[in-house]
C-alpha positions in Angstrom: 10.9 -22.3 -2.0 15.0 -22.7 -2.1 14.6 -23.8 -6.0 13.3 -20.8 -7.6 14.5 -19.1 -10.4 17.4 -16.7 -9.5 17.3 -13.0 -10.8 18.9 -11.7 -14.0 21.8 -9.4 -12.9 20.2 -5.4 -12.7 16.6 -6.9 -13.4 15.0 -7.7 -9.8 16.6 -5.5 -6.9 16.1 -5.4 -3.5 12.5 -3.6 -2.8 13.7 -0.9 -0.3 10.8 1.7 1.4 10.5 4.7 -0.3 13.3 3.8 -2.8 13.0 6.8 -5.1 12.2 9.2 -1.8 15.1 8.4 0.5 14.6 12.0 2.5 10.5 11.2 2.8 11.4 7.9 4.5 14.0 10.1 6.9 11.7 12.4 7.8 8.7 9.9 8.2 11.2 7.4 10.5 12.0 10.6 12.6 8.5 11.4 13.0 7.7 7.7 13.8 10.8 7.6 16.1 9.5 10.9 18.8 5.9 9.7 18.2 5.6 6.1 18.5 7.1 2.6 19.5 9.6 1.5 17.3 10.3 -1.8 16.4 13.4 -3.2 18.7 13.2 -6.9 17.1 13.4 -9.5 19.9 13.2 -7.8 22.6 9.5 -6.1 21.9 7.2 -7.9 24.1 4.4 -10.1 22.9 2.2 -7.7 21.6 3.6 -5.0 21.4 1.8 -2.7 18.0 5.4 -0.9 16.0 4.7 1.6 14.1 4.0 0.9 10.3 4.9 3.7 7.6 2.7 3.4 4.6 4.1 3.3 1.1 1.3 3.8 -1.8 2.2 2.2 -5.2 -0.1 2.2 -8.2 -0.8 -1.0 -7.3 -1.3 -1.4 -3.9 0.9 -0.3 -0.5 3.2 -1.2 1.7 3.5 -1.3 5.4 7.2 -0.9 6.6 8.2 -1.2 10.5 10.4 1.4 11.5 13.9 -0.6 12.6 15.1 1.7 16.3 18.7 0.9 15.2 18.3 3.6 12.1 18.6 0.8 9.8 15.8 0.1 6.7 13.8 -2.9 7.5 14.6 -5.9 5.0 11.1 -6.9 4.6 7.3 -4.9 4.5 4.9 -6.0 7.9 1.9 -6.0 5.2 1.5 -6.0 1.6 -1.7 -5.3 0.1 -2.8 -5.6 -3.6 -5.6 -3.7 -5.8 -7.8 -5.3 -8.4 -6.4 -4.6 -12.0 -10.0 -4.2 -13.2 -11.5 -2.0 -10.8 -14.6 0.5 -11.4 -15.1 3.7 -10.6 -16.7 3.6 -7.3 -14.0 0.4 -6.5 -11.0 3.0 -7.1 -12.5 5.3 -4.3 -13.3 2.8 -2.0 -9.8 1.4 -2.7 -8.0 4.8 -2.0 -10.1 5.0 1.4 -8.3 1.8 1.9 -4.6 3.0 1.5 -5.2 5.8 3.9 -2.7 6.2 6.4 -3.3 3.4 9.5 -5.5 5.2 12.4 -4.1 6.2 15.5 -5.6 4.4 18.4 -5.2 6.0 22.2 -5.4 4.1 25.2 -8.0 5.3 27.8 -7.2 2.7 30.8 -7.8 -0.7 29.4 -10.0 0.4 26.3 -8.4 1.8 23.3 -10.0 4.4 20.9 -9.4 5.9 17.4 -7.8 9.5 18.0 -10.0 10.9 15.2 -13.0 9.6 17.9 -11.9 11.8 20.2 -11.3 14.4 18.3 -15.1 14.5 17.1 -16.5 13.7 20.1 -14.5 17.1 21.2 -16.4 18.5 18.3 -19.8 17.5 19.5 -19.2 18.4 22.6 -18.7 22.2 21.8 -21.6 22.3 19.0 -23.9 20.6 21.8 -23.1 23.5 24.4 -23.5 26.3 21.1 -26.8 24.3 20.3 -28.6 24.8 24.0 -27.2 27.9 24.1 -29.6 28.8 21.2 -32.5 27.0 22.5 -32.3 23.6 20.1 -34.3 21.8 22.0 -32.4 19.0 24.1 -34.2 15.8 22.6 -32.6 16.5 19.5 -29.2 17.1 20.1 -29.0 14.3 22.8 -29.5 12.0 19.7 -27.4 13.6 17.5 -24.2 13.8 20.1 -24.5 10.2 21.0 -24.2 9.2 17.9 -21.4 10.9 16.1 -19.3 9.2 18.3 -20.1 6.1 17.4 -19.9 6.7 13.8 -16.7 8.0 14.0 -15.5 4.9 15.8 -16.9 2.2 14.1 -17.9 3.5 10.3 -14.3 3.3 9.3 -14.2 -0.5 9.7 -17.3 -0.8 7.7 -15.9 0.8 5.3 -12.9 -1.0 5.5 -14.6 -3.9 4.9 -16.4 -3.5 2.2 -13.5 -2.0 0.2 -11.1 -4.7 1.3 -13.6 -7.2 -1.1 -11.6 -5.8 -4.3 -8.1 -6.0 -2.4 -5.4 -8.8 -1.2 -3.8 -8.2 1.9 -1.0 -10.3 3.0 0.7 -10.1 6.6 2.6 -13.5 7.1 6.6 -12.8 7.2 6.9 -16.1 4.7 4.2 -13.9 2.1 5.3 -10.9 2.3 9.1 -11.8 1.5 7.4 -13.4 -1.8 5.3 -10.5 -2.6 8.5 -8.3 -2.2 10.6 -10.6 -4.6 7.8 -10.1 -7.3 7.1 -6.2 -6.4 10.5 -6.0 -7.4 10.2 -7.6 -10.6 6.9 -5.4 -11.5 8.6 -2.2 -10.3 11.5 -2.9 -13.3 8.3 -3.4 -15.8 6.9 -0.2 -15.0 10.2 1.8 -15.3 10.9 0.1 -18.2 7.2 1.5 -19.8 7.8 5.2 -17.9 10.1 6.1 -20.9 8.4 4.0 -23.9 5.0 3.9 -25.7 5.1 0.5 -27.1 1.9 -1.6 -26.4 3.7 -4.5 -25.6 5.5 -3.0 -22.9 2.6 -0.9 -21.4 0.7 -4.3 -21.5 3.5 -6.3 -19.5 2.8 -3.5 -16.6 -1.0 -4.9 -17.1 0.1 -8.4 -17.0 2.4 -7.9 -14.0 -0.4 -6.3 -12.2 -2.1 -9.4 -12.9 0.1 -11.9 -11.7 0.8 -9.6 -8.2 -2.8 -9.8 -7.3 -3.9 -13.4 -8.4 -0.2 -14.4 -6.2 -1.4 -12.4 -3.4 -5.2 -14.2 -3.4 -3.2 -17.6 -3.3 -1.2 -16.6 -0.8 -4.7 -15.2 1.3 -5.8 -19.1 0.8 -2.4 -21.2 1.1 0.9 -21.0 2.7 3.9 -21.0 0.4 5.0 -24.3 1.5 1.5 -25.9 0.4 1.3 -23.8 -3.1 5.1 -24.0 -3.8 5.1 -25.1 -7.3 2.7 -22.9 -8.3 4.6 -19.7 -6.9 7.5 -20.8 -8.0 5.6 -21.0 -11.9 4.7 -17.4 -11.4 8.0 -16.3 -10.1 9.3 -17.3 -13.4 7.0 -15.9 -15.6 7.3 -12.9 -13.6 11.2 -13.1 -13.9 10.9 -14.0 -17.8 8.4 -10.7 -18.6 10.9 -8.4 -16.8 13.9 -9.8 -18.6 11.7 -9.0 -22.0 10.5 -6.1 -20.9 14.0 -4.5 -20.3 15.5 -5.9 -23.7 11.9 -4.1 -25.3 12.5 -0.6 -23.3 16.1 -0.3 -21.2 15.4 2.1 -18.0 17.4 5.5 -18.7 18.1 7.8 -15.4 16.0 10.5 -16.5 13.1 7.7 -15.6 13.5 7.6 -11.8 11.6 11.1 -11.3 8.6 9.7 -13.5 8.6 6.3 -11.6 7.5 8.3 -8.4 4.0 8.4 -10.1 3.5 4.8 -10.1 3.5 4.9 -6.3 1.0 6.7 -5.7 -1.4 5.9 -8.2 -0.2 8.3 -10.7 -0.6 5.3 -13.7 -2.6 6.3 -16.7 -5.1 3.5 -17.9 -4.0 0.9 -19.6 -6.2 -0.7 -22.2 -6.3 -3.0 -25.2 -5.1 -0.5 -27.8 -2.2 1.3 -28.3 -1.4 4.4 -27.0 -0.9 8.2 -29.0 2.1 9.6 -29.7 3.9 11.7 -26.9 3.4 15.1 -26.9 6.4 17.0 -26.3 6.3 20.6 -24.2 7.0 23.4 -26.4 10.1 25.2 -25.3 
């Protein structure tokens, strides 16, 4: 993976967290920082669980660690992609998926969601106002067991089923990959943020494309095994954001606008062109 195509100058940058956001990824590291274990690099134990901050794209998200030395970590823990052709119901099953990672809470030597606890908490309250107005007991005893136990194990389900129309990637060797490309995408779409040409809204489609098909080969190969190919789609990658930025140069006045694209913001894309821009009236 040492012969790939090396970036144009100002076309592929260095994918940072919360790029466009620098005081939400402050005030989420201080946040992770009193609440959780941060990640201290080599001398973590075994398996030890950091805390991962989630960063929603239009396309996808990204986990970040959270570095204890203050610094940004140079690579995501997780990358996942969404299907470019998703349906209606697939959408919402796929923003269930981005949702911010549960918060598990150690009980001796078993481990529970928080939100389990919480509802169990719930039950237990509604179960006392219940008796108290003479529901009888072989009803609610049903009922109380098994709101727990919904709340604990629905969510991976669900998880499941939604994670059919996404690609996750976790391996460091993937996810360095996936960044390089993310970086490349993210140039496409603030290239077509501040122009309505079809050709460059359809190079955000294509983009899309190429991040998901890349993160299913990565799901089913190493990088080392499917070099070549990578390598292939690194450069096309590398040759649509060169042609996309000679199409629509990024102006400053794009970088508020780009904050859409990460989270989900994106209008449709399709295979005609779009209408003129309507301008505000003064």
């Amino acid at each position: 993976m040492t012969i790939y195509t090396p970036p144009t100058t100002g076309i592929a940058q260095q994918l940072s967290p919360f790029g466009q956001q620098p005081k939400r990824w402050e005030r989420k590291r201080s946040r992770a920082v009193r609440g959780g274990h941060v990640c201290c690099g080599s001398d973590c134990a075994a398996n030890c669980e950091p805390v991962l901050l989630r960063e929603r794209t239009g396309w996808g998200w990204i986990d970040w660690t959270v570095p204890a030395d203050g610094s940004l970590p140079e690579h995501p823990h997780r990358v996942a992609v969404f299907t470019p052709v998703a349906t209606r119901p697939q959408r919402l099953a796929l923003r269930w998926l981005a949702r911010r990672p549960a918060h598990w809470i150690g009980l001796g030597t078993v481990t529970v969601r928080s939100a389990t606890i919480v509802v169990t908490a719930f039950i237990l309250m509604a179960v006392a106002l219940a008796l108290m107005n003479g529901v009888p007991l072989s009803i609610v005893l049903p009922a109380a067991a098994l709101a727990p136990l919904l709340a604990e194990h629905l969510p991976d389900r669900l998880d499941a089923r939604a994670g059919e129309s996404a690609r996750i990637v976790e391996t460091e060797a993937a996810c360095r990959y996936l960044q390089r490309l993310a970086a490349l995408h993210t140039g496409v779409v603030q290239a077509a943020v501040s122009s309505d040409r079809h050709e460059v809204r359809r190079a955000v489609e294509i983009g899309h494309h190429q991040l998901f098909d890349t993160a299913d080969l990565l799901q089913r190969h190493d990088t080392r095994s499917a070099s070549s190919e990578l390598i292939a789609r690194e450069r096309l990658m590398l040759r649509l954001a060169v042609q996309t930025r000679q199409i629509a140069p990024p102006t400053q006045g794009d970088l508020a606008a780009v904050r859409n694209d990460r989270f989900g913001g994106q209008p449709p894309l399709g295979p005609y062109p779009p209408g003129p821009r309507r301008w505000p009236q003064p």
